[in-house]
KOLMARZA-598935 format. One record per residue (C-alpha): x, z, y. Coordinates in Angstrom, 1 decimal. Layout:
# KOLMARZA-598935
REC   east     up  north
REC      X      Z      Y
...
# end
This chain:
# KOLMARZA-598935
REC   east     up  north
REC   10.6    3.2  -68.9
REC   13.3    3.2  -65.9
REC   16.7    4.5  -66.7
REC   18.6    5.4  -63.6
REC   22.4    4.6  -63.2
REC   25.1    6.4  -62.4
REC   24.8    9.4  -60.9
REC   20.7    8.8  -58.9
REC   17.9   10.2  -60.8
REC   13.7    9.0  -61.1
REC   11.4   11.6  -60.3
REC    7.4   11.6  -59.9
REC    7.1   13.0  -56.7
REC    4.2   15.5  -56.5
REC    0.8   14.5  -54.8
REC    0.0   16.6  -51.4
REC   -3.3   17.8  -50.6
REC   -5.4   15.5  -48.8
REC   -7.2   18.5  -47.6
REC   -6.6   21.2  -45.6
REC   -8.1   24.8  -46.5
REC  -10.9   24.3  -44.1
REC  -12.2   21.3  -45.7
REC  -10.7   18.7  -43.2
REC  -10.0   15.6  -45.0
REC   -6.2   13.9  -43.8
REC   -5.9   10.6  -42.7
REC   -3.1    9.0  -44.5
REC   -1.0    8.8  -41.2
REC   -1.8   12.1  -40.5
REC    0.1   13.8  -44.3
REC    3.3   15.1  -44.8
REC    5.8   12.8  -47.0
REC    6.2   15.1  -50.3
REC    9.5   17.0  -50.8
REC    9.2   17.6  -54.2
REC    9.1   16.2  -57.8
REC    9.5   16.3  -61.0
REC   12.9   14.5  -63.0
REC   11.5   11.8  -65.3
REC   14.9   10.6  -66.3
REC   18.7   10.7  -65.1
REC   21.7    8.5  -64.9
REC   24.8    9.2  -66.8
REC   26.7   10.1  -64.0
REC   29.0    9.6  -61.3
REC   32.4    8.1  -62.5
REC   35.4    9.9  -61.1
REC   38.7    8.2  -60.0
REC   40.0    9.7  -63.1
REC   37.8    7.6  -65.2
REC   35.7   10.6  -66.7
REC   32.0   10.9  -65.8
REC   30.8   13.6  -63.5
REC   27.4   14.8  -65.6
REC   24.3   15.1  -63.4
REC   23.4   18.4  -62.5
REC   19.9   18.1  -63.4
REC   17.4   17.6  -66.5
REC   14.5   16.1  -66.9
REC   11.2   17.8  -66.8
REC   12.8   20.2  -63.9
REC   11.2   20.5  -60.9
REC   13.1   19.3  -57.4
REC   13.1   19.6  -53.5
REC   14.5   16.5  -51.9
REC   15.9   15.5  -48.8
REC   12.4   14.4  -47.0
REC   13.5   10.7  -46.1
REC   15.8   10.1  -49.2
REC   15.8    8.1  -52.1
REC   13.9    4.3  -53.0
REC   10.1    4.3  -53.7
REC    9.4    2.0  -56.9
REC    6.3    1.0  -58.8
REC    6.1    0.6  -62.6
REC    3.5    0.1  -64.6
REC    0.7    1.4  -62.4
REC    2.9    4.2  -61.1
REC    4.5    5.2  -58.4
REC    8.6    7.0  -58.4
REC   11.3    7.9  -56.4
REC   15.3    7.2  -57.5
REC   17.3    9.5  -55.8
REC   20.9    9.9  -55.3
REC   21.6   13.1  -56.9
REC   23.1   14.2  -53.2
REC   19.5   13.8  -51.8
REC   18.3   17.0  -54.2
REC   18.5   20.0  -52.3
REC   17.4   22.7  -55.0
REC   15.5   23.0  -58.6
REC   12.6   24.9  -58.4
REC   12.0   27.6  -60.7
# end
């Protein structure tokens, strides 16, 4: 698996409906880039001028809204993820 460094996390970013509640299917071009995902792994953190880490505010399995044009799309092993920048979460959603 990917493990994230410093202080960026990899999340599976959820699927959007490629339908709306009419029945209309969406061209590709036409969908919403998802906002949110769930953490797969984290970094260790950010390292402070002090020379202590800075933990990341996050866990995996928790649910996230992103900044909508953030982070660095990767493949791995058939799959796709996001590594964000833990400044590029906006909330946990509970």
């Amino acid at each position: 698996m990917l493990r994230p460094l410093g202080d960026r996390v990899l999340v599976e970013v959820a699927q959007e409906q490629e339908q709306t509640i009419s029945g209309f299917v969406l061209a590709s071009s036409a969908k919403e880039k998802p906002q949110t995902g769930t953490i797969i792994a984290v970094g260790e953190g950010r390292l402070l001028d002090s020379g202590e880490l800075a933990p990341v505010p996050v866990k995996v399995g928790e649910t996230v809204l992103f900044e909508k044009y953030a982070g660095s799309e990767v493949k791995y092993e058939g799959k796709e993820y996001m590594i964000f920048s833990v400044k590029d979460i906006i909330a946990v959603v509970e």
